[in-house]
N, CA and C atoms as an extended XYZ file, in Angstrom:
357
Properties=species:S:1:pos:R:3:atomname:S:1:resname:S:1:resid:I:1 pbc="F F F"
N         0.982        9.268       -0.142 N   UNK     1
C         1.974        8.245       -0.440 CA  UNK     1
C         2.372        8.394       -1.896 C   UNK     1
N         3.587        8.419       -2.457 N   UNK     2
C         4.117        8.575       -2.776 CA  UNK     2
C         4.761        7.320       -3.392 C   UNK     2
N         4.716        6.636       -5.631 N   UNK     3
C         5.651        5.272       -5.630 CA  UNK     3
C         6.127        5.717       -6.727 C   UNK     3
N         7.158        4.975       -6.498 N   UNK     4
C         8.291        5.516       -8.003 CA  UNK     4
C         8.951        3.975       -7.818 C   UNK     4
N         9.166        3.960       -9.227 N   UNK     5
C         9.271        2.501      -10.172 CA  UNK     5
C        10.057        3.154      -11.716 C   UNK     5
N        10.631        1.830      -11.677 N   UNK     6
C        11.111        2.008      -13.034 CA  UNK     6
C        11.195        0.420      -13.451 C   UNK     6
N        11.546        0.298      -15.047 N   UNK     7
C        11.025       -0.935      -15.467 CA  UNK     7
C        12.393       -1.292      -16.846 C   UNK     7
N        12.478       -2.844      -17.092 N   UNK     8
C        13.280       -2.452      -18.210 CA  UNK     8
C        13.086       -3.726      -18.472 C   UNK     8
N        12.966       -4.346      -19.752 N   UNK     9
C        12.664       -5.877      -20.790 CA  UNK     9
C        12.988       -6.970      -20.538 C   UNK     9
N        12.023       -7.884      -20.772 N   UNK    10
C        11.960       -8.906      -20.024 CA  UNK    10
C        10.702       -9.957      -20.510 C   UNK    10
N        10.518      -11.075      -20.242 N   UNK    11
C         9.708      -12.110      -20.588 CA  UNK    11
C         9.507      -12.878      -19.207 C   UNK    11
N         8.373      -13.133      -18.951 N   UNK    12
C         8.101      -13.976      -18.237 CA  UNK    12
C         6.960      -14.429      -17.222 C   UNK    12
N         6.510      -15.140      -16.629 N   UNK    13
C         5.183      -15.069      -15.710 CA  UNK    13
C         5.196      -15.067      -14.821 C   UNK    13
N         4.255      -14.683      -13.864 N   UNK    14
C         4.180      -14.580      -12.217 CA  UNK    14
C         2.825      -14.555      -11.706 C   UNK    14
N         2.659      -15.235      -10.233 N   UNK    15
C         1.255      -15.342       -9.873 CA  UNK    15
C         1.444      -14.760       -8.528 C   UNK    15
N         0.400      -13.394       -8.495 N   UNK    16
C         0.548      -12.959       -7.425 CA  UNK    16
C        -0.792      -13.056       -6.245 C   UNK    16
N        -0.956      -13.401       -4.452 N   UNK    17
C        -1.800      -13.119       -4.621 CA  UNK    17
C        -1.660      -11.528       -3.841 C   UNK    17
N        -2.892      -10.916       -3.926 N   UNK    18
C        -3.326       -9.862       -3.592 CA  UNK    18
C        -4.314      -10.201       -2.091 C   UNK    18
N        -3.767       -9.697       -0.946 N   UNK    19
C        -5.105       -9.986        0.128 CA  UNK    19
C        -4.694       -8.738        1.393 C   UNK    19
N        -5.546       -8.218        1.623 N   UNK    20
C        -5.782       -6.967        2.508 CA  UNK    20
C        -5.451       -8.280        3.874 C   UNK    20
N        -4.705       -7.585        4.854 N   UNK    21
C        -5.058       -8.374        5.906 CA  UNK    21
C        -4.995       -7.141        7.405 C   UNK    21
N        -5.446       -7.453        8.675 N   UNK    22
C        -5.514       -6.562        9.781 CA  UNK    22
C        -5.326       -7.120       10.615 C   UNK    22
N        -3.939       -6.135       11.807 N   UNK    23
C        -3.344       -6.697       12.293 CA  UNK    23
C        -3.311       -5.864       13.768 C   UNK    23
N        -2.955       -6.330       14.723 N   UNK    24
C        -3.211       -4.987       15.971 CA  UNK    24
C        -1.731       -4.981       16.390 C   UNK    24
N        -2.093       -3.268       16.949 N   UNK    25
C        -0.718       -3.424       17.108 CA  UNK    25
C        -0.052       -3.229       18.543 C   UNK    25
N         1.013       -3.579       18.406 N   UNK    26
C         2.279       -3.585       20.013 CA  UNK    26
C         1.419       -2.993       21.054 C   UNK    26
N         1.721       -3.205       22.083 N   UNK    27
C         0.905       -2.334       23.048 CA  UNK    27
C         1.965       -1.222       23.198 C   UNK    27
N         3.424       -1.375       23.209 N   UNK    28
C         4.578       -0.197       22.996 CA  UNK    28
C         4.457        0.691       22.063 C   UNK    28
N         3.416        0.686       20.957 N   UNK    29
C         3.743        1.328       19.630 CA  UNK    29
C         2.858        2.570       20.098 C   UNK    29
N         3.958        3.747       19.343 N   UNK    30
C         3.990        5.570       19.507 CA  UNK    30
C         3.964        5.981       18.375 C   UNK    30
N         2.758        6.277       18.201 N   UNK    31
C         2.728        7.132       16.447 CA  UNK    31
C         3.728        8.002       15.900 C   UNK    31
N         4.198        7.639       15.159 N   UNK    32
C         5.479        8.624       14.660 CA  UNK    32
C         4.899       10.381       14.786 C   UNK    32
N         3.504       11.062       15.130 N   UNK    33
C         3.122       12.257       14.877 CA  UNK    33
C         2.953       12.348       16.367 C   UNK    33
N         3.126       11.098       17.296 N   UNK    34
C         2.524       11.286       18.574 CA  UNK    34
C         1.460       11.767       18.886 C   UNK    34
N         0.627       11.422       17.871 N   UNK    35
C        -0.904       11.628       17.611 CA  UNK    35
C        -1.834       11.019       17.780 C   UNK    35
N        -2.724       10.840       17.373 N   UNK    36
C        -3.938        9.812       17.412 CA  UNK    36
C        -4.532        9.930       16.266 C   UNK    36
N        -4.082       10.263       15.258 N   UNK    37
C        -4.587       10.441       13.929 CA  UNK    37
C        -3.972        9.419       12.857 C   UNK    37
N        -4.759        9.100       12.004 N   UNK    38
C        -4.220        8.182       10.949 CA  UNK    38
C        -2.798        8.075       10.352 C   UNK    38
N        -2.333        6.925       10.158 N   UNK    39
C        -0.774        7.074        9.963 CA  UNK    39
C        -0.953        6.040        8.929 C   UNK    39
N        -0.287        6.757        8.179 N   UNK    40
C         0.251        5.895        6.751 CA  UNK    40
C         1.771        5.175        6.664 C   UNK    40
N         1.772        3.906        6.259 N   UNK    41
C         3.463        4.134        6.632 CA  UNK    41
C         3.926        2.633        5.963 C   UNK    41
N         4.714        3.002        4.539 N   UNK    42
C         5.547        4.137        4.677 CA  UNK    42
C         4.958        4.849        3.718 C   UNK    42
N         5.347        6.678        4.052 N   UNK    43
C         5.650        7.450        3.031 CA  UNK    43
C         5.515        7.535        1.975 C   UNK    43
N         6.419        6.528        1.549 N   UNK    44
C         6.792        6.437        0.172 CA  UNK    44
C         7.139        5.009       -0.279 C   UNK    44
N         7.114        5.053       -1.406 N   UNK    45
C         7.844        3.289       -1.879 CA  UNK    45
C         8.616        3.540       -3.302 C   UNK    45
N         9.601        2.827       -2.830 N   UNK    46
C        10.402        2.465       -4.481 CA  UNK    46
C        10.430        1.397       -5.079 C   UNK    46
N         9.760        0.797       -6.257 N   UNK    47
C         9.861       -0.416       -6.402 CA  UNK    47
C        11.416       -0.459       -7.372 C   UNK    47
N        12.229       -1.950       -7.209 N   UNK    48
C        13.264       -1.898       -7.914 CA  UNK    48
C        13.178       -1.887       -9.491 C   UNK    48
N        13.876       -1.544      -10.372 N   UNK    49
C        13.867       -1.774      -11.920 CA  UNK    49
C        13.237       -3.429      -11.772 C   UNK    49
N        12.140       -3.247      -12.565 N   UNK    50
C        11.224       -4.876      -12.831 CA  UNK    50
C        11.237       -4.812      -14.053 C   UNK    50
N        11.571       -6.169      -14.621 N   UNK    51
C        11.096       -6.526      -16.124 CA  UNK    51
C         9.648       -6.194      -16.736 C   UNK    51
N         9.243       -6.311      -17.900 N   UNK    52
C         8.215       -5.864      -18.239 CA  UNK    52
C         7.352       -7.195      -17.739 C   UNK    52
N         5.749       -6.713      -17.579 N   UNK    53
C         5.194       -7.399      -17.586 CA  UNK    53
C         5.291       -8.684      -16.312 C   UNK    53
N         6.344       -8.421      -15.599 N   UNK    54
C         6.728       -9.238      -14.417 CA  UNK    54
C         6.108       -8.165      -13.178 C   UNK    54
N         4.927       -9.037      -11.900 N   UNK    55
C         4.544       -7.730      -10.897 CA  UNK    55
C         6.250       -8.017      -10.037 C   UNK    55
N         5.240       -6.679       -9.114 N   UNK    56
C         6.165       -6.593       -8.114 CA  UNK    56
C         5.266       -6.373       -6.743 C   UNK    56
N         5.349       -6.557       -5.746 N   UNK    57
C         4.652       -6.397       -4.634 CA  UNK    57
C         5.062       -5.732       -3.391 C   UNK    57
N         4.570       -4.777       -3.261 N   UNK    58
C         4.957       -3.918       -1.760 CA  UNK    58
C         4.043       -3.956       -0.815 C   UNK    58
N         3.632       -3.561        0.665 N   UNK    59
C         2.797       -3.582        1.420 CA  UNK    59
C         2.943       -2.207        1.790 C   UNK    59
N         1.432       -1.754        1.787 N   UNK    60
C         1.014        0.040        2.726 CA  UNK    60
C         0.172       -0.356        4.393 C   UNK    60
N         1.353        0.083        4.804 N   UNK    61
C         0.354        0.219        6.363 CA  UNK    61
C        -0.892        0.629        6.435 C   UNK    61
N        -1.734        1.035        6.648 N   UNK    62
C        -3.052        1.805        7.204 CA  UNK    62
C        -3.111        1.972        8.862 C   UNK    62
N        -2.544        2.486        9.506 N   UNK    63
C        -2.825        2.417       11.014 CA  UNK    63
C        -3.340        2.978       12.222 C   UNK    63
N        -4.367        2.744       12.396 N   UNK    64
C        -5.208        3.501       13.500 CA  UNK    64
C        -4.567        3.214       14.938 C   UNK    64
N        -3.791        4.347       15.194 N   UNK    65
C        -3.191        4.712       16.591 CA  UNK    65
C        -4.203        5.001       17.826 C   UNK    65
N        -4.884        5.246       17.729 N   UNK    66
C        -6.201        5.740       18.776 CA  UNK    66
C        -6.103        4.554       19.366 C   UNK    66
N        -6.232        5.072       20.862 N   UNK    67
C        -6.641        3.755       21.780 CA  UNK    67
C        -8.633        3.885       22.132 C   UNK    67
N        -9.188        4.389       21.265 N   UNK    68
C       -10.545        3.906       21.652 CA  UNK    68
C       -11.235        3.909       20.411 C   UNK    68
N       -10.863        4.703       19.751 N   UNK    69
C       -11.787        5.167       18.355 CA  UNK    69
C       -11.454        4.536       17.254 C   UNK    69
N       -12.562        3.397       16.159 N   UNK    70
C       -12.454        2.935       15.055 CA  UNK    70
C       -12.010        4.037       13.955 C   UNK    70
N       -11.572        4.011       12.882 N   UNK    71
C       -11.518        4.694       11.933 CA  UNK    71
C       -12.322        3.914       10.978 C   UNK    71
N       -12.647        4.613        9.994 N   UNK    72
C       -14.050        3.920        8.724 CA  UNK    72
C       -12.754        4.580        7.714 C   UNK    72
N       -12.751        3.224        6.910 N   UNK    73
C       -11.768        3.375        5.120 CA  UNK    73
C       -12.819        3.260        4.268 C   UNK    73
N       -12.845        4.233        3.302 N   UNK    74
C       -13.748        4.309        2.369 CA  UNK    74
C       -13.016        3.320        1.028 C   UNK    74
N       -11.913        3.967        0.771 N   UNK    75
C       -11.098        3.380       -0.384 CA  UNK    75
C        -9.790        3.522       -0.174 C   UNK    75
N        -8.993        2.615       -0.943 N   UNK    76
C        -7.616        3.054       -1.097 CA  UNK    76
C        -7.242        2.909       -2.907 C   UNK    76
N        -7.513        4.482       -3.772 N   UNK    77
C        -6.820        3.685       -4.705 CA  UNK    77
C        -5.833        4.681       -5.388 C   UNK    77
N        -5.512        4.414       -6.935 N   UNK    78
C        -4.028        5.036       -7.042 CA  UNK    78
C        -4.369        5.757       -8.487 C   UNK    78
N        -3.588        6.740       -8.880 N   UNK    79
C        -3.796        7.539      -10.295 CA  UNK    79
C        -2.941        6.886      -11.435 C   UNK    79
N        -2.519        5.924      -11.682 N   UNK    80
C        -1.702        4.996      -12.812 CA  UNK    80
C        -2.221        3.691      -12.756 C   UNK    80
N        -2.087        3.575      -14.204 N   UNK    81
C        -2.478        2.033      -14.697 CA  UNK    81
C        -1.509        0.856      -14.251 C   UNK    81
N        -0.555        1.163      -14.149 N   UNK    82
C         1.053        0.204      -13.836 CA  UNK    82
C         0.456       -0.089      -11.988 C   UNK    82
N         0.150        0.131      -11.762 N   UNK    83
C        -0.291       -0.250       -9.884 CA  UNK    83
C        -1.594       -0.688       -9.659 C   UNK    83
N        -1.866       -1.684       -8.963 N   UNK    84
C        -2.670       -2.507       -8.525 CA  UNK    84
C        -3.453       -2.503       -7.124 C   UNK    84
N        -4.484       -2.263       -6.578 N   UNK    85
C        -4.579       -2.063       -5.361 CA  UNK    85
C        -5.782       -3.122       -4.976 C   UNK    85
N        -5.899       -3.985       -4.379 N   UNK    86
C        -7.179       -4.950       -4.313 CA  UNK    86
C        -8.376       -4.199       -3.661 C   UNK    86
N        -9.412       -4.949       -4.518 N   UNK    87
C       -10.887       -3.824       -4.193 CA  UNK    87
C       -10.691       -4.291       -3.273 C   UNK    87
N       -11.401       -3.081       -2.254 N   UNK    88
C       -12.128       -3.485       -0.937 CA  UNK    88
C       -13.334       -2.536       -0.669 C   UNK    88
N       -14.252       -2.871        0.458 N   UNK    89
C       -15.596       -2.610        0.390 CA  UNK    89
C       -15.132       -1.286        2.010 C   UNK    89
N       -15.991       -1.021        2.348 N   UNK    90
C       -16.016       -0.063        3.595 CA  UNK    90
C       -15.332       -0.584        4.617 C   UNK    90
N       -14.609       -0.006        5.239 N   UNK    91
C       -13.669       -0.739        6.306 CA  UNK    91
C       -13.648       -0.411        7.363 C   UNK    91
N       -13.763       -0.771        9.092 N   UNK    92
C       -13.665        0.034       10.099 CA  UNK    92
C       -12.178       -1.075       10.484 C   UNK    92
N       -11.340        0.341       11.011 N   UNK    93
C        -9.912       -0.453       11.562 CA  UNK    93
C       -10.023        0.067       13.123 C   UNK    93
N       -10.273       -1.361       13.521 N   UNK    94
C       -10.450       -1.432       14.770 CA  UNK    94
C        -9.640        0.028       15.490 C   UNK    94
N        -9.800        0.159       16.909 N   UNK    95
C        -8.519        1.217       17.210 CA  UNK    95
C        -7.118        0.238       17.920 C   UNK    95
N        -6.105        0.760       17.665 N   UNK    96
C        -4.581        0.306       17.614 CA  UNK    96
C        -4.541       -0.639       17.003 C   UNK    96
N        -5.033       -0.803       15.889 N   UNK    97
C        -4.721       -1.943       14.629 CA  UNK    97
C        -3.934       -1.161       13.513 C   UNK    97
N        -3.593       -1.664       12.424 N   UNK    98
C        -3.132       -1.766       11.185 CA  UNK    98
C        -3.862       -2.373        9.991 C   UNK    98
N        -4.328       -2.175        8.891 N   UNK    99
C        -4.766       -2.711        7.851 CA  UNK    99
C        -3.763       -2.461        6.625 C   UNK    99
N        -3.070       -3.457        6.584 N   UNK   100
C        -2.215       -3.868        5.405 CA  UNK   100
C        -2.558       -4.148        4.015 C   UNK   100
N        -2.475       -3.251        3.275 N   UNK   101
C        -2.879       -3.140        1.708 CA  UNK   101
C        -1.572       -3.436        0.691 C   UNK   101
N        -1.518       -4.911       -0.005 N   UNK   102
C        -0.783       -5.275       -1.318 CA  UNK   102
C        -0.755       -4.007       -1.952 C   UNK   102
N         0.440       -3.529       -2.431 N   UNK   103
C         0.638       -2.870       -3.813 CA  UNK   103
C         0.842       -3.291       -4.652 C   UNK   103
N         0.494       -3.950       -5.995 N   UNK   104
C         1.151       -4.395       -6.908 CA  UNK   104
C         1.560       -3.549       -7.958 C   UNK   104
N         2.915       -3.679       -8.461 N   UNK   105
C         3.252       -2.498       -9.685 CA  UNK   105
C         3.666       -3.709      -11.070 C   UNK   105
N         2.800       -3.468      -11.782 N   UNK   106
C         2.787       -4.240      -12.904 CA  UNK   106
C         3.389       -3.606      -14.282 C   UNK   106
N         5.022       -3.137      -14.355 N   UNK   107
C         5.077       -2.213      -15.678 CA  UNK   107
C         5.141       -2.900      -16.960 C   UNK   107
N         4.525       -2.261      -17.841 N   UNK   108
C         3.627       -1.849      -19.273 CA  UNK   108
C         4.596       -1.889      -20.173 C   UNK   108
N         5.642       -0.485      -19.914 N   UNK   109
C         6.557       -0.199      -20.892 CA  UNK   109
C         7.704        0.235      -19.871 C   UNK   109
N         8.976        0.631      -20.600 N   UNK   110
C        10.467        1.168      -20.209 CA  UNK   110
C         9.847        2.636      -19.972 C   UNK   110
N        11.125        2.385      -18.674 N   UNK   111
C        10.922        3.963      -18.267 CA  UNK   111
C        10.670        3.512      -16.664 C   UNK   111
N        10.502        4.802      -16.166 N   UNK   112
C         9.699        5.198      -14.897 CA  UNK   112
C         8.578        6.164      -14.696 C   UNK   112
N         8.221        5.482      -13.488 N   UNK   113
C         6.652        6.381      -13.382 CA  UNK   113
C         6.687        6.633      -12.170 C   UNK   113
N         5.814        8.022      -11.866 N   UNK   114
C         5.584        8.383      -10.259 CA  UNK   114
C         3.903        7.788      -10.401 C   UNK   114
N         3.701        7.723       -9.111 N   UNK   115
C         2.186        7.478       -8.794 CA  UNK   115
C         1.481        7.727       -7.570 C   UNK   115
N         0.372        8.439       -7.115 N   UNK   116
C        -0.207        8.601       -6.211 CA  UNK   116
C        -1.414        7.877       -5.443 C   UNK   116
N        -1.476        7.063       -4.085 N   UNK   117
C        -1.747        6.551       -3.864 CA  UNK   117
C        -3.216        7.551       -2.540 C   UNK   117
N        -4.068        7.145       -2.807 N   UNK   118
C        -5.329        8.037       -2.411 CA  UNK   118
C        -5.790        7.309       -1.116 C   UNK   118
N        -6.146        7.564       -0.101 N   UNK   119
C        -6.473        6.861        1.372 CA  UNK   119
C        -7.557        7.572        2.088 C   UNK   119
């Protein structure tokens, strides 16, 4: 996964919360790989130009497509200081669930940043 952000000046406060939540899914739902293997989704994320110091919040799928088999999450975290990912401890995602992970992108300074998100 893949986030790109950019940021530009600004004052102000915000309270975000951060909470992992798990969700099952459609009984219609077809893995985009038509697989049974872990699916991330989405891709990628763009957060819009944010003021400094103001978050921003996106959501990462986690989704175990398998109709029998748990998957075990060790971690989810990211290579930049500007992004936020809430701890979490060892995870089994049920099979045909989803575990939904907050992104928060909190920028620092002007400019843009890429960032890699680890699963």
């Amino acid at each position: 996964l893949i986030l790109f952000c950019g940021s530009s000046v600004s004052d102000g406060q915000s309270t975000i919360v951060m909470k992992q939540t798990l969700h099952r899914l459609a009984e219609d739902y077809v893995s985009p790989s038509r697989s049974e293997k872990l699916v991330i989704s989405p891709t990628s994320i763009r957060f819009p130009p944010s003021p400094l110091y103001i978050p921003v919040i996106r959501k990462l799928d986690i989704i175990n497509p398998h109709r029998r088999k748990p998957m075990r999450l060790s971690a989810v975290t990211c290579n930049e200081t500007e992004f936020h990912i809430a701890q979490m401890s060892e995870l089994k995602i049920p099979p045909r669930h989803l575990y939904r992970v907050p992104i928060v992108y909190l920028p620092m300074e002007l400019g843009g940043v890429e960032a890699t998100v680890m699963v």
